[in-house]
ChimeraX commands (.cxc) that place a marker at each C-alpha (Angstrom):
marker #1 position 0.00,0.00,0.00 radius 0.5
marker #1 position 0.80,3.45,-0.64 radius 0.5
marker #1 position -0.02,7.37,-0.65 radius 0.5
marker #1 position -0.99,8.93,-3.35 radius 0.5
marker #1 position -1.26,12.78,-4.51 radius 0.5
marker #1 position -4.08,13.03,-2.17 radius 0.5
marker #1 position -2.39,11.69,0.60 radius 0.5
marker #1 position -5.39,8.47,0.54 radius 0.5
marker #1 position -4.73,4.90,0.65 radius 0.5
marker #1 position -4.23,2.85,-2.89 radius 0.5
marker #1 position -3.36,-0.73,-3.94 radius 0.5
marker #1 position 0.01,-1.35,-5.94 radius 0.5
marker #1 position -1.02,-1.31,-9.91 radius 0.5
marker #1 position 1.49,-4.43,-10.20 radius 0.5
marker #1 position 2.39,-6.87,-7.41 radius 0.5
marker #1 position 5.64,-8.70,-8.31 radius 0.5
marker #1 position 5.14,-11.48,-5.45 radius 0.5
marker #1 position 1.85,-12.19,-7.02 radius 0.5
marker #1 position 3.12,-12.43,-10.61 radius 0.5
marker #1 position 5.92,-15.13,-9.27 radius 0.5
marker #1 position 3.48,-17.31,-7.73 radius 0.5
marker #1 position 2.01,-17.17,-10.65 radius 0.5
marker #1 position 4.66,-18.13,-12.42 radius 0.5
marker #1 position 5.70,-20.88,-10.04 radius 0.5
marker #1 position 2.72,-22.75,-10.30 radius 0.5
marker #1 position 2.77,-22.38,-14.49 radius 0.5
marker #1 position 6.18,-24.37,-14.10 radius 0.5
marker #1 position 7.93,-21.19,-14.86 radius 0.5
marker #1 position 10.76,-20.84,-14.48 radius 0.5
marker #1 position 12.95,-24.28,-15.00 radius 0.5
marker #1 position 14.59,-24.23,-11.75 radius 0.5
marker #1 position 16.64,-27.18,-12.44 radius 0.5
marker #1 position 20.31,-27.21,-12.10 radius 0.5
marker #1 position 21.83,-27.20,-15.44 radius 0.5
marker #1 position 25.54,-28.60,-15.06 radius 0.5
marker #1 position 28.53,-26.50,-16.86 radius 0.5
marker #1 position 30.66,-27.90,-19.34 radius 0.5
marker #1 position 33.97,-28.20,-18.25 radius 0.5
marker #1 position 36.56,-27.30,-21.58 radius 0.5
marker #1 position 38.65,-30.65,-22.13 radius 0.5
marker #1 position 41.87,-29.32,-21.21 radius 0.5
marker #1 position 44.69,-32.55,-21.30 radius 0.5
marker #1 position 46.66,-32.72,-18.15 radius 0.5
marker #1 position 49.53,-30.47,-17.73 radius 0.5
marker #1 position 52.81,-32.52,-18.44 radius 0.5
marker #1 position 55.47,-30.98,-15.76 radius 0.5
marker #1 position 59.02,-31.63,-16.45 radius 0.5
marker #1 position 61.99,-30.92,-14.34 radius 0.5
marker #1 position 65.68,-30.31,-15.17 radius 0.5
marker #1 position 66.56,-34.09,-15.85 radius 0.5
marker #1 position 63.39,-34.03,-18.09 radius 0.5
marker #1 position 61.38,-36.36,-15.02 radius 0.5
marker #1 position 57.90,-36.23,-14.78 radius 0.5
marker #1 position 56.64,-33.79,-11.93 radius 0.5
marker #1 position 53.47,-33.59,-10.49 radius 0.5
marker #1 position 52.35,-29.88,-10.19 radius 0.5
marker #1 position 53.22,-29.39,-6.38 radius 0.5
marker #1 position 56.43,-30.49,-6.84 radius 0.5
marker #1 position 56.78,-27.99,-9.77 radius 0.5
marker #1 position 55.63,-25.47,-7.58 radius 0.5
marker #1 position 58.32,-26.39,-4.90 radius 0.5
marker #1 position 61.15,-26.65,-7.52 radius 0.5
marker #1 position 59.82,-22.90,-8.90 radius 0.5
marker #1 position 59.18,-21.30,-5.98 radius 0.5
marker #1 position 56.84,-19.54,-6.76 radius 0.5
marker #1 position 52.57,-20.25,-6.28 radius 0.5
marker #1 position 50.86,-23.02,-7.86 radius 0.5
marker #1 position 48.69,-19.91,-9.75 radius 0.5
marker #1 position 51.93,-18.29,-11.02 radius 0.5
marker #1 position 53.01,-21.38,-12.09 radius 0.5
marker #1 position 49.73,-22.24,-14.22 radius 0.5
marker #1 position 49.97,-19.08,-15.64 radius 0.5
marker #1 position 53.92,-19.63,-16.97 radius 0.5
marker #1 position 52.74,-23.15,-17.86 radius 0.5
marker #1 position 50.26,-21.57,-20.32 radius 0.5
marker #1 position 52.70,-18.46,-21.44 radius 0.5
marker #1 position 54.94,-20.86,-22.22 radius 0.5
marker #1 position 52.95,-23.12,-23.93 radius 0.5
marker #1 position 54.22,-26.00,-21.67 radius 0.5
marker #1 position 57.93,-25.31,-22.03 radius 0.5
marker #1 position 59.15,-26.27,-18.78 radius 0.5
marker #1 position 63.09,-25.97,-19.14 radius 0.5
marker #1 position 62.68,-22.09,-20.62 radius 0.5
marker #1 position 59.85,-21.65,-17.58 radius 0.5
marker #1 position 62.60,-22.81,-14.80 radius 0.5
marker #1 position 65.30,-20.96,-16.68 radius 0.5
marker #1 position 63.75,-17.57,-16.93 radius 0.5
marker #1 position 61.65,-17.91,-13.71 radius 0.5
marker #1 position 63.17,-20.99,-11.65 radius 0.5
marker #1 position 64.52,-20.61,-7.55 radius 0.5
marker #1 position 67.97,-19.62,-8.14 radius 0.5
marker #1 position 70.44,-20.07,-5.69 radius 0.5
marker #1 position 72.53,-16.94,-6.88 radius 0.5
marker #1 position 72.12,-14.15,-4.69 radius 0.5
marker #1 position 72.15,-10.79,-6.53 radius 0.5
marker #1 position 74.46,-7.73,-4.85 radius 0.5
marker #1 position 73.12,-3.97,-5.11 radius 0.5
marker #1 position 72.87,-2.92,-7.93 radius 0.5
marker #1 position 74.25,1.00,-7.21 radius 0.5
marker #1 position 76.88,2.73,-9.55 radius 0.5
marker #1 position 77.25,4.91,-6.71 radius 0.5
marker #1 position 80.46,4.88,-4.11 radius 0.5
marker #1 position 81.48,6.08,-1.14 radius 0.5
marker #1 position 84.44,7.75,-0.81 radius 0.5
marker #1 position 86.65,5.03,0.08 radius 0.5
marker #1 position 85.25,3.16,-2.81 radius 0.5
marker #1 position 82.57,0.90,-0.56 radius 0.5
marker #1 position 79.07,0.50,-2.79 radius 0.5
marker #1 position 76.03,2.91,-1.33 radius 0.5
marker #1 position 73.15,3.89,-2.63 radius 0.5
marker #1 position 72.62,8.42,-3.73 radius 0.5
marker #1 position 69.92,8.62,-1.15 radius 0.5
marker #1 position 72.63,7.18,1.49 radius 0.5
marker #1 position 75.39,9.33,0.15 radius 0.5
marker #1 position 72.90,12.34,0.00 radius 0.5
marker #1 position 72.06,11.89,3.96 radius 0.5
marker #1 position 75.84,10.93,5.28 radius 0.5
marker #1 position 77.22,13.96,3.47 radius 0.5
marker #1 position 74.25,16.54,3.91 radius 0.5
marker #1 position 73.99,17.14,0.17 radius 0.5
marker #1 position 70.57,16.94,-1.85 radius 0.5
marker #1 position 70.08,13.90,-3.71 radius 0.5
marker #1 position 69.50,14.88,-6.98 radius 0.5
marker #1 position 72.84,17.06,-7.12 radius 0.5
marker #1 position 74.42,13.60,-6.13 radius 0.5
marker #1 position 72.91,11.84,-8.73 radius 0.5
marker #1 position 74.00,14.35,-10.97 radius 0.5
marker #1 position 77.25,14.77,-10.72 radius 0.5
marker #1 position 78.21,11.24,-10.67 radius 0.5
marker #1 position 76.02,10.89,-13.96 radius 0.5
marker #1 position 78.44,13.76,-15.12 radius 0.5
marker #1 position 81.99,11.82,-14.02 radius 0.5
marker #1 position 80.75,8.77,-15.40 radius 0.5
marker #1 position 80.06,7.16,-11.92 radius 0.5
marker #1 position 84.04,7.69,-10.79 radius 0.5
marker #1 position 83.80,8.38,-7.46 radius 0.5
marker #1 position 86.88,10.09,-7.08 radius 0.5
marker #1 position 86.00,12.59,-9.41 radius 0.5
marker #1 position 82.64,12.74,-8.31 radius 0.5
marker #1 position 83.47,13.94,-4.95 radius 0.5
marker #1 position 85.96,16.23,-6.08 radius 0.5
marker #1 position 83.85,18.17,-8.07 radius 0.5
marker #1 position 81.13,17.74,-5.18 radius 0.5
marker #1 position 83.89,19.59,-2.60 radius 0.5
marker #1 position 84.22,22.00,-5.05 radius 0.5
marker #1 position 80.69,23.03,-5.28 radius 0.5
marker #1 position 79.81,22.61,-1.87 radius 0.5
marker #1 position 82.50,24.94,-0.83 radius 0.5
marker #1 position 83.78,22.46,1.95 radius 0.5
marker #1 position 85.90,19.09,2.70 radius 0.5
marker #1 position 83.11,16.19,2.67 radius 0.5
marker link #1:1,2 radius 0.2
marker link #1:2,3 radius 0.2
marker link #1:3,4 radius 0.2
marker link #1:4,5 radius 0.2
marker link #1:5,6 radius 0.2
marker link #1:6,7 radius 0.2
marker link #1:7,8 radius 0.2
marker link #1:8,9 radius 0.2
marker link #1:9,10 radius 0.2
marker link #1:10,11 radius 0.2
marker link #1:11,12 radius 0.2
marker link #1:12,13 radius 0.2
marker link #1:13,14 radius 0.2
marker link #1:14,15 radius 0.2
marker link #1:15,16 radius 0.2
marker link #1:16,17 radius 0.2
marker link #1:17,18 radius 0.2
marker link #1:18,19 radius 0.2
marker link #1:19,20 radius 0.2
marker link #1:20,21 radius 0.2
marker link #1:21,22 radius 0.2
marker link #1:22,23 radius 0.2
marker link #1:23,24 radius 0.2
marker link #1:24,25 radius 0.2
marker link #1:25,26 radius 0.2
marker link #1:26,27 radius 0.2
marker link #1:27,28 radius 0.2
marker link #1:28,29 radius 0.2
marker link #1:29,30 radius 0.2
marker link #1:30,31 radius 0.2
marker link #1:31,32 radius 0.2
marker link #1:32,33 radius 0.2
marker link #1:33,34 radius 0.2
marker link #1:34,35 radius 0.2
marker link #1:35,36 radius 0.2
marker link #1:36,37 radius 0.2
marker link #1:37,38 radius 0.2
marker link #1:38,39 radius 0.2
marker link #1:39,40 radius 0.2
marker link #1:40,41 radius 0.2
marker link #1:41,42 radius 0.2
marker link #1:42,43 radius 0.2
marker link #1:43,44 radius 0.2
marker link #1:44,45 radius 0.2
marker link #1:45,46 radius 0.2
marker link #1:46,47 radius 0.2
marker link #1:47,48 radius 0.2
marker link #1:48,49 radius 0.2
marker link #1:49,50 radius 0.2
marker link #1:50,51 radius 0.2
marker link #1:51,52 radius 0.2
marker link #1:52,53 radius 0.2
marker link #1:53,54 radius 0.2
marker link #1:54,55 radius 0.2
marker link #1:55,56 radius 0.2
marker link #1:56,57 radius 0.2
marker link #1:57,58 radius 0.2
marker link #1:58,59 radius 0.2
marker link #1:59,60 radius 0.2
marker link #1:60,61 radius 0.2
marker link #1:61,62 radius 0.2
marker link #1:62,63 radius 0.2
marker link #1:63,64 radius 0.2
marker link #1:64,65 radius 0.2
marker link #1:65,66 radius 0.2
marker link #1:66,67 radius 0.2
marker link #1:67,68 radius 0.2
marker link #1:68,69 radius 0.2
marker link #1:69,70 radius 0.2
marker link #1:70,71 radius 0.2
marker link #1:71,72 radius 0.2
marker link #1:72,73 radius 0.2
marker link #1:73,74 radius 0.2
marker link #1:74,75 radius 0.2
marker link #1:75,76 radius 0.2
marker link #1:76,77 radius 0.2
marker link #1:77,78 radius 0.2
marker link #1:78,79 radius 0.2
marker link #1:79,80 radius 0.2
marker link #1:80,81 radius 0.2
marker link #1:81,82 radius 0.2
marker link #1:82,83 radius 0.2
marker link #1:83,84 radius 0.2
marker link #1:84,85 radius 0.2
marker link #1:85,86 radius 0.2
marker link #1:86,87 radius 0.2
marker link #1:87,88 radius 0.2
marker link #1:88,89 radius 0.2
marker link #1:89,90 radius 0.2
marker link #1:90,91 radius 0.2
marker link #1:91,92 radius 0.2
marker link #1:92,93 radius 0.2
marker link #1:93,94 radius 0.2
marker link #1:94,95 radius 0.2
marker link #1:95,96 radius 0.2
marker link #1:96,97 radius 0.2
marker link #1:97,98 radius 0.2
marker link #1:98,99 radius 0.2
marker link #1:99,100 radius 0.2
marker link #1:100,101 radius 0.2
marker link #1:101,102 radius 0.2
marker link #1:102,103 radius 0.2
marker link #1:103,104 radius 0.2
marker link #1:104,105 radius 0.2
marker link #1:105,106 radius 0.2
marker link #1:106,107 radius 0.2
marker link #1:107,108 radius 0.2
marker link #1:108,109 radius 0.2
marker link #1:109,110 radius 0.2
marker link #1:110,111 radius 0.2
marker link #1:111,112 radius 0.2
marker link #1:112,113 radius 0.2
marker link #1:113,114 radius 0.2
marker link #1:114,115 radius 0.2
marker link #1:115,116 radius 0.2
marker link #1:116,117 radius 0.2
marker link #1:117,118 radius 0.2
marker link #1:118,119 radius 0.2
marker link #1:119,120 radius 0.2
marker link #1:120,121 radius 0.2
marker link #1:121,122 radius 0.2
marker link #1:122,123 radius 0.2
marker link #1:123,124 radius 0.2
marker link #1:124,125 radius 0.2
marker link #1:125,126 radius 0.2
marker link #1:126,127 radius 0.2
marker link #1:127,128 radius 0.2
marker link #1:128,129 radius 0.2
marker link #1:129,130 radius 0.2
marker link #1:130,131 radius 0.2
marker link #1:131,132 radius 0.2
marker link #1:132,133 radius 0.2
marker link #1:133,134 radius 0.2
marker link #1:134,135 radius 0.2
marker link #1:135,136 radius 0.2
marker link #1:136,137 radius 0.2
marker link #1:137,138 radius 0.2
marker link #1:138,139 radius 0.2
marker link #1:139,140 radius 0.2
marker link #1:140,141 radius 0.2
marker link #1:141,142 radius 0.2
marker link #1:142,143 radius 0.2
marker link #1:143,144 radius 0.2
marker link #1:144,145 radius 0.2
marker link #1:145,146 radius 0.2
marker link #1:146,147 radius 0.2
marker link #1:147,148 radius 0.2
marker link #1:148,149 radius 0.2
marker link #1:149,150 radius 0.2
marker link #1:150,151 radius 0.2
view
């Protein structure tokens, strides 16, 4: 029920609940559970360094990486497992900073570390060692010389 302009009681024009009961006992609609249709996809064929047969957990472990990730490579790859481990496999190499930036007596740091130690904005830093060609000797002479004092 409702008010209308003149603020007196009317019935709904439609009533929704009334028109699906209706349609309930019609039959309508076919409320029976239609299965989906699963795409025949052939099982994933997993193979390790020695070219053995892996299951896809232990591809996963061998990776390191999830079992999603893995899928995904799997498919990107187009089931190429020895370019998949070589471009994504656990490495055992550990990987040093990667900074073209040095101290002053030559140990690796990073601008925003030289920037802080020395007082001296970042960017200017940045740019004069893009200037010397990343020598850090020369670097930091020209960055005394600018600065006006002994760093």
């Amino acid at each position: 029920m409702n008010l209308n302009n003149l603020n007196t009681i009317s019935n709904p024009l439609i009533s929704l609940a009334a028109m699906c009961l209706a349609r309930l006992e019609a039959g309508e609609p076919n409320t029976e559970v239609i299965p989906k249709e699963r795409a025949n996809t052939a099982p994933k064929n997993y193979r390790g360094l020695e070219n053995q047969q892996l299951t896809e957990s232990q591809m996963v472990d061998l990776m390191g990486l999830t079992r999603g990730r893995v899928r995904d490579l799997y498919r990107e790859y187009k089931g190429d497992c020895a370019k998949m481990l070589s471009l994504h496999g656990n490495t055992k190499t550990v990987f040093s900073r990667q900074t073209k930036f040095k101290d002053k007596d030559g140990t690796q740091m990073c601008s925003r570390e030289i920037s802080r130690k020395y007082k001296i904005i970042q960017d200017r830093v940045t740019y004069i060692f893009d200037k010397c060609n990343f020598d850090h000797i020369a670097a930091f002479a020209m960055l005394e010389k600018l600065e006006g004092r002994e760093l």
